[in-house]
N, CA, C, O and CB atoms as a CASP TS submission, in Angstrom:
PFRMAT TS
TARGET T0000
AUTHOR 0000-0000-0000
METHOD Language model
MODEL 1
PARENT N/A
ATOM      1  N   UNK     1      70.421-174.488 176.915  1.00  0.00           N
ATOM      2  CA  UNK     1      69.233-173.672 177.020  1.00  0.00           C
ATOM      3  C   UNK     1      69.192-173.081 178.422  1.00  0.00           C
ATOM      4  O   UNK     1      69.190-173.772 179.441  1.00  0.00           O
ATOM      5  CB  UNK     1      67.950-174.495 176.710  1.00  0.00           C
ATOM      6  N   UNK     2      69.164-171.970 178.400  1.00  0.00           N
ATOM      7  CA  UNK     2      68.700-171.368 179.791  1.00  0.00           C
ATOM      8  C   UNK     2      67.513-170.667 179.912  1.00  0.00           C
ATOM      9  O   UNK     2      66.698-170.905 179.021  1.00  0.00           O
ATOM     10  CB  UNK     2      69.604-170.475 180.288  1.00  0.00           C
ATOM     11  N   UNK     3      67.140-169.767 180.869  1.00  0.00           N
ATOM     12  CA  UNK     3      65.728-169.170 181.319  1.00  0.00           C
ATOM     13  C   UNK     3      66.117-168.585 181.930  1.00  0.00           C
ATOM     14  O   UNK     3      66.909-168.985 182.783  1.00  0.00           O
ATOM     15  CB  UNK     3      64.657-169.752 181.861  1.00  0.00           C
ATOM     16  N   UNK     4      65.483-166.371 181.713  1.00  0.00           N
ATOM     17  CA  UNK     4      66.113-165.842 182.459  1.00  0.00           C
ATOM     18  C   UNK     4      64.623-164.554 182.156  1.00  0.00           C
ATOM     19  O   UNK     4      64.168-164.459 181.016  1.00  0.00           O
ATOM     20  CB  UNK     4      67.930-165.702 182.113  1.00  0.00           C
ATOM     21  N   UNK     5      64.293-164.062 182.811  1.00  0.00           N
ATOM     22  CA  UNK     5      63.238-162.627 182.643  1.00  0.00           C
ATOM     23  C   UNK     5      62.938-162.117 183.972  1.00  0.00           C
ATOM     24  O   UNK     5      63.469-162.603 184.971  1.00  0.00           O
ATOM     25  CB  UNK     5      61.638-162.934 181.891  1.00  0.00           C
ATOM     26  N   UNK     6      62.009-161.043 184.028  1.00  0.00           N
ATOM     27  CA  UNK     6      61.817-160.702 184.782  1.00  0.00           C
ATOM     28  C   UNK     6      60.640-160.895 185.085  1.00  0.00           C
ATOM     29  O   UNK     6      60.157-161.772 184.368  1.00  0.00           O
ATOM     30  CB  UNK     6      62.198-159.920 184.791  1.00  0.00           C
ATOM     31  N   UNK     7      59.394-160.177 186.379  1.00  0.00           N
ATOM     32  CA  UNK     7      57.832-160.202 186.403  1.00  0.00           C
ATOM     33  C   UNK     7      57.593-159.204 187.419  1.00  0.00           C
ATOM     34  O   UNK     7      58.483-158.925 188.223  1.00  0.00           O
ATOM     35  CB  UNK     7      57.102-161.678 186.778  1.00  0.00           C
ATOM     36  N   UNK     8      56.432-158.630 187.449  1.00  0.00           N
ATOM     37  CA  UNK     8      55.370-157.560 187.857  1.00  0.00           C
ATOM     38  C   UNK     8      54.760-158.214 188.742  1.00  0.00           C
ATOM     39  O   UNK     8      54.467-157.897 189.895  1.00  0.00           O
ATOM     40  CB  UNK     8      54.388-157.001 186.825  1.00  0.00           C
ATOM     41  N   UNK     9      54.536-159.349 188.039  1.00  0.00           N
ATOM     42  CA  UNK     9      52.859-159.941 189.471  1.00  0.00           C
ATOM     43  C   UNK     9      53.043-161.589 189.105  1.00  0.00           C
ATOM     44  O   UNK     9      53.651-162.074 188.151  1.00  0.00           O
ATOM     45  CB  UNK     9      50.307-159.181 188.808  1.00  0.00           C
ATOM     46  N   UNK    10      52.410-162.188 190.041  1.00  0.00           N
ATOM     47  CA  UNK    10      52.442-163.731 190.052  1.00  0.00           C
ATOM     48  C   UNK    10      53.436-163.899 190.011  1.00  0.00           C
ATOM     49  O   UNK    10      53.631-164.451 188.927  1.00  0.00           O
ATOM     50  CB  UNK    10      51.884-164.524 189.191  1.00  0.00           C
ATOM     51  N   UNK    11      54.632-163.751 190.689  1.00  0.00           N
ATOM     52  CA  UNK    11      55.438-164.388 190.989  1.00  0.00           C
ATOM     53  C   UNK    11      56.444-165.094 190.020  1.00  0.00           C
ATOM     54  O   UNK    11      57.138-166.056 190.352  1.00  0.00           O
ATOM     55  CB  UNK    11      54.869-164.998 191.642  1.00  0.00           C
ATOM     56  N   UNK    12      56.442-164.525 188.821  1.00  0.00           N
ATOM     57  CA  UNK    12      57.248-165.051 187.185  1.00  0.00           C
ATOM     58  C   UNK    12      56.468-166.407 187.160  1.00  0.00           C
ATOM     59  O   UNK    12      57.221-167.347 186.908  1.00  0.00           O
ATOM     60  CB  UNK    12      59.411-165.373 187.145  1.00  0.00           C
ATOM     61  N   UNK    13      55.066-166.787 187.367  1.00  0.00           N
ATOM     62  CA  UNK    13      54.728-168.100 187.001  1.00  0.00           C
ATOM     63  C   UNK    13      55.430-168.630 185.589  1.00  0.00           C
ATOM     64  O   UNK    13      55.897-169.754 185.408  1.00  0.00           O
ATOM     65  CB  UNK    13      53.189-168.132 186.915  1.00  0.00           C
ATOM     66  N   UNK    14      55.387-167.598 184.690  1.00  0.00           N
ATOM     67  CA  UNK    14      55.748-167.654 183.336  1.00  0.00           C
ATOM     68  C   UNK    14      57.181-168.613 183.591  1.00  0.00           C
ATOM     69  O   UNK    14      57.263-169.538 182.783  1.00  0.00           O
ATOM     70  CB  UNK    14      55.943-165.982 182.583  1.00  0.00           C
ATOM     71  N   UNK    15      58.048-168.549 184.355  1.00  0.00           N
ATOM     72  CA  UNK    15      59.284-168.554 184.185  1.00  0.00           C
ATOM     73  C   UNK    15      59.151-170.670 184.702  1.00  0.00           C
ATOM     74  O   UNK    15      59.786-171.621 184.247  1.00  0.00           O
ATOM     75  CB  UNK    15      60.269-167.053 185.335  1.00  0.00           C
ATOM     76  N   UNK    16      58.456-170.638 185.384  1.00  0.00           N
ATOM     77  CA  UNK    16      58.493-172.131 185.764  1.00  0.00           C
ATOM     78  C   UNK    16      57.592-172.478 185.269  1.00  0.00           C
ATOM     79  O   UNK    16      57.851-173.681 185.241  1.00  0.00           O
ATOM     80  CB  UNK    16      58.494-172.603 187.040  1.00  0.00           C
ATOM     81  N   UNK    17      56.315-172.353 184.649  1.00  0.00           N
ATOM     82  CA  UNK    17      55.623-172.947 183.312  1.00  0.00           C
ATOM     83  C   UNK    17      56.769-173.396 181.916  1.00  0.00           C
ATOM     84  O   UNK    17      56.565-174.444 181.303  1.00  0.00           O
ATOM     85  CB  UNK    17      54.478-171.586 182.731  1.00  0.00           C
ATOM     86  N   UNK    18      57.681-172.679 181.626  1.00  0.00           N
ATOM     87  CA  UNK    18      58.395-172.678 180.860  1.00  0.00           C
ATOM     88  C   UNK    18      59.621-173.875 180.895  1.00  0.00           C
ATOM     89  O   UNK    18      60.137-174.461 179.943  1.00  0.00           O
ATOM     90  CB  UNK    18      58.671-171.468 180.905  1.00  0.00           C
ATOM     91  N   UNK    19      59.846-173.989 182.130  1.00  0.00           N
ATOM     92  CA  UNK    19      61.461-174.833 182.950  1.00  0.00           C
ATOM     93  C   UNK    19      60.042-176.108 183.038  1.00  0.00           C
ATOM     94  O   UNK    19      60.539-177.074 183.618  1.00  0.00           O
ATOM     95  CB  UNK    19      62.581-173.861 185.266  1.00  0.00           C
ATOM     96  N   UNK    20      59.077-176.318 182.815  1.00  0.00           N
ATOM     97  CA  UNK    20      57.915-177.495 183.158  1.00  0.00           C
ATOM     98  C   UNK    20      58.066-177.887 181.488  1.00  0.00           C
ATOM     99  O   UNK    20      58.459-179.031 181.260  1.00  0.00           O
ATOM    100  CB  UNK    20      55.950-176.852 183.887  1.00  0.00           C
ATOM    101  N   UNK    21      57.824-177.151 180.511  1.00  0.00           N
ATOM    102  CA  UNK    21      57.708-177.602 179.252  1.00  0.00           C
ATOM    103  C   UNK    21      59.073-178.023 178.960  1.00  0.00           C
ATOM    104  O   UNK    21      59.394-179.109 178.477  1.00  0.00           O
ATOM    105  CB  UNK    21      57.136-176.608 178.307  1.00  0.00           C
ATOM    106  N   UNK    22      59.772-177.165 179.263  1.00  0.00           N
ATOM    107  CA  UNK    22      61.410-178.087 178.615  1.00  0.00           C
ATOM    108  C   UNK    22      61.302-179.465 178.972  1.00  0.00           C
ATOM    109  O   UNK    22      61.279-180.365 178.132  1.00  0.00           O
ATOM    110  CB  UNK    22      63.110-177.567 179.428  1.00  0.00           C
ATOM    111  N   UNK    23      61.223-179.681 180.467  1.00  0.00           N
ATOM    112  CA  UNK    23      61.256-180.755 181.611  1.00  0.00           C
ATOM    113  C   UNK    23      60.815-181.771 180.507  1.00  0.00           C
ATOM    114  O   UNK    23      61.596-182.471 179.862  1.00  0.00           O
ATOM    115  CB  UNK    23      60.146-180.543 183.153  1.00  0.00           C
ATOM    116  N   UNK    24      59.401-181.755 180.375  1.00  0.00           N
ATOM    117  CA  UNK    24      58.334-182.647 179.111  1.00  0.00           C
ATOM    118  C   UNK    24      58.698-182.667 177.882  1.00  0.00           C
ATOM    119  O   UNK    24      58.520-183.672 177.193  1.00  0.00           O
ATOM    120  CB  UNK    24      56.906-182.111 178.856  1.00  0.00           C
ATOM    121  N   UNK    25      59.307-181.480 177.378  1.00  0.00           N
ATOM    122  CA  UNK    25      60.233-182.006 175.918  1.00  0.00           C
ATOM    123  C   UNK    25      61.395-182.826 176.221  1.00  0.00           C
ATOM    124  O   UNK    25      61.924-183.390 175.263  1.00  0.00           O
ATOM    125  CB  UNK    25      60.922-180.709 175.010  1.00  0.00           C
ATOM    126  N   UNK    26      61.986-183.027 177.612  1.00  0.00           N
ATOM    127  CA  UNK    26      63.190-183.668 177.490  1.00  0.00           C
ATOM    128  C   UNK    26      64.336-182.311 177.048  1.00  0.00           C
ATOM    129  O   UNK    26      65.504-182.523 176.722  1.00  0.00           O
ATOM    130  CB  UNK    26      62.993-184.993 176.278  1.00  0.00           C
ATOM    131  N   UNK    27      63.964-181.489 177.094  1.00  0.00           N
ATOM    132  CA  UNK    27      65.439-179.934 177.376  1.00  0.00           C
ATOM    133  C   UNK    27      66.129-180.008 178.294  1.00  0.00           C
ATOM    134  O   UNK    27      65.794-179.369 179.291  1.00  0.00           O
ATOM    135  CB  UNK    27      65.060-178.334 177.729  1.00  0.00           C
ATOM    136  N   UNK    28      66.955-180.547 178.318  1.00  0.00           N
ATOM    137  CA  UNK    28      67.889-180.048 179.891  1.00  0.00           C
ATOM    138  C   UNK    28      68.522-178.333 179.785  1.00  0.00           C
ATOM    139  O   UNK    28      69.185-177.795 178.899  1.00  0.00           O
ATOM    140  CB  UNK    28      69.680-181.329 180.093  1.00  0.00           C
ATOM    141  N   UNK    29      68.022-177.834 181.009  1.00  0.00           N
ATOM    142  CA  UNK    29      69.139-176.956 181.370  1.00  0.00           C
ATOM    143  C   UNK    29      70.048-176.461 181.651  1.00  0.00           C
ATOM    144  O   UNK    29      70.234-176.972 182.756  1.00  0.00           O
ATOM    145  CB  UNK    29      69.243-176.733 181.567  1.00  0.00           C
ATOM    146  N   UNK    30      71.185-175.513 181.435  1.00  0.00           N
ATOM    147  CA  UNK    30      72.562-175.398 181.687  1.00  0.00           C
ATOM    148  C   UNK    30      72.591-174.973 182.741  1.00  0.00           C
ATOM    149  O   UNK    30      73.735-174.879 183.186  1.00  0.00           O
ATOM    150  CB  UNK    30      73.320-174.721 180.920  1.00  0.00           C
ATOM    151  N   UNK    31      71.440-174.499 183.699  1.00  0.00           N
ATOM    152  CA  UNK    31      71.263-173.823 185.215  1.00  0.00           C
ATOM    153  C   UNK    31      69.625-173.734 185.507  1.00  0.00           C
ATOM    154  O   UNK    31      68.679-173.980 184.759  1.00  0.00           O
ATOM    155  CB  UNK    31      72.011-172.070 185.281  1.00  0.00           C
ATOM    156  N   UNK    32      69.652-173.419 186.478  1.00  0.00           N
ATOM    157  CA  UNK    32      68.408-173.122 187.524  1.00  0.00           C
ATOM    158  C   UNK    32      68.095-172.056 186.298  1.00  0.00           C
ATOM    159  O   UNK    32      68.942-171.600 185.529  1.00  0.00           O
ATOM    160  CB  UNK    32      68.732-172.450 189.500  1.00  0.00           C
ATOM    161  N   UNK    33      66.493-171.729 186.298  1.00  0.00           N
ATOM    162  CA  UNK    33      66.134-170.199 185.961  1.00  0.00           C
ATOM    163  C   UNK    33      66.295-169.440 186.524  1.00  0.00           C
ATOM    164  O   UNK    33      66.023-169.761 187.681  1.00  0.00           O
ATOM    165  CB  UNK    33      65.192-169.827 185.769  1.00  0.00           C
ATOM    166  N   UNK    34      66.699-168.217 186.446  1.00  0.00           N
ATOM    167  CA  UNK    34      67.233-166.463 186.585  1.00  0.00           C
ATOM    168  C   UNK    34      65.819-165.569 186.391  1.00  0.00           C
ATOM    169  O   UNK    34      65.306-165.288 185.308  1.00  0.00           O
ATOM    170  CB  UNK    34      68.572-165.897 185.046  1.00  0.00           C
ATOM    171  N   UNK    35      65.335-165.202 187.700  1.00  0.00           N
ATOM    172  CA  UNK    35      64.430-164.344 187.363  1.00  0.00           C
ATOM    173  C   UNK    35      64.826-163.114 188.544  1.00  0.00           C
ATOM    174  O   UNK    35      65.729-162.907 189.355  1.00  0.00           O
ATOM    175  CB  UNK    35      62.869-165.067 187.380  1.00  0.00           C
ATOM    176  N   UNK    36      63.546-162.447 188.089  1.00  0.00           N
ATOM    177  CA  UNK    36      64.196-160.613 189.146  1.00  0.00           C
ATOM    178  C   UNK    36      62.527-160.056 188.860  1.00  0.00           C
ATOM    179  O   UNK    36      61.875-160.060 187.816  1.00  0.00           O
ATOM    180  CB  UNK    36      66.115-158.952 187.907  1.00  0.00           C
ATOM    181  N   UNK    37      62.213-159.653 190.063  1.00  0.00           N
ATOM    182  CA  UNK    37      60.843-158.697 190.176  1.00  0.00           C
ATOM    183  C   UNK    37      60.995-157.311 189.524  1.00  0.00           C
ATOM    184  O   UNK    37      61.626-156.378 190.022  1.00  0.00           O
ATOM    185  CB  UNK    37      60.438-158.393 191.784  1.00  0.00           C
ATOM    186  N   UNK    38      60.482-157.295 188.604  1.00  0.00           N
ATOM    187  CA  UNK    38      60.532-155.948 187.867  1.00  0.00           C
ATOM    188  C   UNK    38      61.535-155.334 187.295  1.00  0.00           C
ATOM    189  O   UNK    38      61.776-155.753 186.162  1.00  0.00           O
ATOM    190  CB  UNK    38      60.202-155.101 188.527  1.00  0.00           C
ATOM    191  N   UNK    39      62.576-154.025 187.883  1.00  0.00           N
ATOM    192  CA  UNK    39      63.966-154.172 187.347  1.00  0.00           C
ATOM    193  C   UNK    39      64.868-155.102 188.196  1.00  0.00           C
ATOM    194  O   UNK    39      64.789-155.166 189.423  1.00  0.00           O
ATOM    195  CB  UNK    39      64.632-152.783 187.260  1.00  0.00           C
ATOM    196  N   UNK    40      65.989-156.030 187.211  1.00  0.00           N
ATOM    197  CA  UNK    40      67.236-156.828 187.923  1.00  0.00           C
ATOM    198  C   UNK    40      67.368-155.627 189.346  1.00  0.00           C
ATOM    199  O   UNK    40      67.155-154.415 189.295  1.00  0.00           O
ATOM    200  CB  UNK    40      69.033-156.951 186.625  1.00  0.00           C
ATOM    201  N   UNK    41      67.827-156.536 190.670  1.00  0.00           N
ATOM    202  CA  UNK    41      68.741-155.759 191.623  1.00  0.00           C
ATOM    203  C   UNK    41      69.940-156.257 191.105  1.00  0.00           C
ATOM    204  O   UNK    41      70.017-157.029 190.149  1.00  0.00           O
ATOM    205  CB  UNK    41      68.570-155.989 193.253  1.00  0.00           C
ATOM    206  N   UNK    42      71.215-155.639 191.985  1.00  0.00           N
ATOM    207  CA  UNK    42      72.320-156.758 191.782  1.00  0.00           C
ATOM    208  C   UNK    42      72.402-157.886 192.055  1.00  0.00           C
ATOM    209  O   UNK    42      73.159-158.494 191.299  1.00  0.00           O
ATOM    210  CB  UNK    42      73.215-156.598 192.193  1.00  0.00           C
ATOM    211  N   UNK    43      71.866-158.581 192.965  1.00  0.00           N
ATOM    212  CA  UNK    43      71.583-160.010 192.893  1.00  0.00           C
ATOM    213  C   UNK    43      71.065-160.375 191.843  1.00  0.00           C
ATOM    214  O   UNK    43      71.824-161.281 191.498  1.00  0.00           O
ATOM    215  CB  UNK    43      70.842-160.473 193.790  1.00  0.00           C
ATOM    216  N   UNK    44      70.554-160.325 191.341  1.00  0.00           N
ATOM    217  CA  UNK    44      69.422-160.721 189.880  1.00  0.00           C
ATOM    218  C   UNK    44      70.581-160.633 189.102  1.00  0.00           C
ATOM    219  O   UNK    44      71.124-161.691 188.786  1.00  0.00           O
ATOM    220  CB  UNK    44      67.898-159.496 189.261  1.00  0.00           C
ATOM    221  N   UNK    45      71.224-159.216 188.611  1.00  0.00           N
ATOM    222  CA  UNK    45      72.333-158.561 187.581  1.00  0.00           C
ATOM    223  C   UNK    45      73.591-160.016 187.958  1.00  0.00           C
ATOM    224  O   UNK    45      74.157-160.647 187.066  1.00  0.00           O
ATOM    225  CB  UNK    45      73.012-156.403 188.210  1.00  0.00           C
ATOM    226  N   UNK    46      73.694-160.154 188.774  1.00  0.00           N
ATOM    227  CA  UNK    46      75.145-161.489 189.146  1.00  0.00           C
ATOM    228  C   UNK    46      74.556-162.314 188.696  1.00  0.00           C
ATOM    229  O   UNK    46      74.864-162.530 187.524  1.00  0.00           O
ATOM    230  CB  UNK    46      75.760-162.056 190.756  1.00  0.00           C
ATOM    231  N   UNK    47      73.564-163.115 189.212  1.00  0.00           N
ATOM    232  CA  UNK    47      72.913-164.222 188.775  1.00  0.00           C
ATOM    233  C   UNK    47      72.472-164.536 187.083  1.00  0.00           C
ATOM    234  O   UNK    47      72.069-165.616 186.650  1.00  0.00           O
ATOM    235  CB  UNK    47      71.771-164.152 189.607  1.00  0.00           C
ATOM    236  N   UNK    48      72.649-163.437 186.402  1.00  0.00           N
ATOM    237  CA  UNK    48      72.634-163.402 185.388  1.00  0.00           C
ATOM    238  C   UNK    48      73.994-163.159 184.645  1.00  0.00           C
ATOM    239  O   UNK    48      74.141-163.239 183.425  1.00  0.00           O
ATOM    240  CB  UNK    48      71.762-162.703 185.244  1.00  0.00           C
ATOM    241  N   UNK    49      74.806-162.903 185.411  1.00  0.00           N
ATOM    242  CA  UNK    49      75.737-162.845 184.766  1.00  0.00           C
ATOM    243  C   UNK    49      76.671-164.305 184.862  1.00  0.00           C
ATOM    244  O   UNK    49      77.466-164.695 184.007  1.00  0.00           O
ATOM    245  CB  UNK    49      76.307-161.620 185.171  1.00  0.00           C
ATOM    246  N   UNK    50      76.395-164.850 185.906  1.00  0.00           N
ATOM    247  CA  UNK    50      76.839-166.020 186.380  1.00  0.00           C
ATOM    248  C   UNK    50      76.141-167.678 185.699  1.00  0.00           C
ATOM    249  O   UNK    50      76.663-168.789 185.602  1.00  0.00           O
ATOM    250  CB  UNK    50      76.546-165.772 187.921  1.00  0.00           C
ATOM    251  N   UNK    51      75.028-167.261 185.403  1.00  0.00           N
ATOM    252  CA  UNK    51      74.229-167.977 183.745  1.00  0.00           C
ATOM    253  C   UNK    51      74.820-167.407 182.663  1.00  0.00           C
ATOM    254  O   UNK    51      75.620-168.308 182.412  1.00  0.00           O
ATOM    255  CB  UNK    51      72.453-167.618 183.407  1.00  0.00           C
ATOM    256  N   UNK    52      74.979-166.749 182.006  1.00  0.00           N
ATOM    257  CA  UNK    52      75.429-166.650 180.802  1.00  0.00           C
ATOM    258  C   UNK    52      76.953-166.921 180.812  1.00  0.00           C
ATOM    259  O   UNK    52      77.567-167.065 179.755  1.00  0.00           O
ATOM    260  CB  UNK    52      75.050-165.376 180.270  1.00  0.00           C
ATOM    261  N   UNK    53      77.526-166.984 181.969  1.00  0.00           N
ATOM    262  CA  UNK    53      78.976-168.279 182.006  1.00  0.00           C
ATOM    263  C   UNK    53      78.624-169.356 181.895  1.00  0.00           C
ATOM    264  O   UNK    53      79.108-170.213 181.156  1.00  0.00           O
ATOM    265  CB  UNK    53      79.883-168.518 183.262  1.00  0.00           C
ATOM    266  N   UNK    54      77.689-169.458 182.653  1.00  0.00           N
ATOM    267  CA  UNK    54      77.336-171.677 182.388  1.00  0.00           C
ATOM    268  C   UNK    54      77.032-171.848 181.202  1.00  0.00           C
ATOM    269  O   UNK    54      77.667-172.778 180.704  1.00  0.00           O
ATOM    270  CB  UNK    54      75.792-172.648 183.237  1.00  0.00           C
ATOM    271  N   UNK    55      76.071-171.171 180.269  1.00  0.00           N
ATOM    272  CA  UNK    55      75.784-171.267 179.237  1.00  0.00           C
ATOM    273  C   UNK    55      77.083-171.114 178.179  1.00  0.00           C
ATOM    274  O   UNK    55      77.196-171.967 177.299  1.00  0.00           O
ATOM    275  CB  UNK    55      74.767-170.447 179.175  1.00  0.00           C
ATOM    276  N   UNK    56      77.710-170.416 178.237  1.00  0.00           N
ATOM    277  CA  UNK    56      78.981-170.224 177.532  1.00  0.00           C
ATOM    278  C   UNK    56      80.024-171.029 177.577  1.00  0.00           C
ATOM    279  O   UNK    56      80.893-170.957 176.708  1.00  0.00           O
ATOM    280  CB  UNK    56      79.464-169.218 177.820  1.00  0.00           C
ATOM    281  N   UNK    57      80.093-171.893 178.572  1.00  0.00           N
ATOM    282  CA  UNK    57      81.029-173.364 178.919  1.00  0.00           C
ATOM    283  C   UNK    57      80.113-174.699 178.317  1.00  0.00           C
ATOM    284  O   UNK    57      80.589-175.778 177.963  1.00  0.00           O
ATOM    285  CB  UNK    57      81.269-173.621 180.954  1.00  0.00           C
ATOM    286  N   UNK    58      78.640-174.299 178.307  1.00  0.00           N
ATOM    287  CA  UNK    58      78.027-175.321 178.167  1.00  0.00           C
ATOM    288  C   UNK    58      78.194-175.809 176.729  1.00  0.00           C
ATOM    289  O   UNK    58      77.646-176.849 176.363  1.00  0.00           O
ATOM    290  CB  UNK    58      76.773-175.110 178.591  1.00  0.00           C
TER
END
């Protein structure tokens, strides 16, 4: 399972509310969450591309 989106405002709370519920179901993750303010930069675009390898080995 991974976690990856983007956000506008607050800071992607969404994105670590989400990595909190797995946590409490007992989900492990195949990586850190992947997020990016609004559109991906290339940092964001790598980092996402560099998760969907972990996930793909995983």
């Amino acid at each position: 399972v991974a976690i990856f989106g983007s956000y506008a405002w607050n800071q992607g709370d969404w994105i670590e509310n989400w990595k909190k519920r797995f946590d409490e179901a007992g989900i492990k993750l195949a990586a850190d969450p992947v997020k990016a303010y609004s559109y991906p930069d290339d940092d964001a675009l790598e980092a996402c591309k560099k998760l969907g390898e972990t996930v793909a080995k995983a």
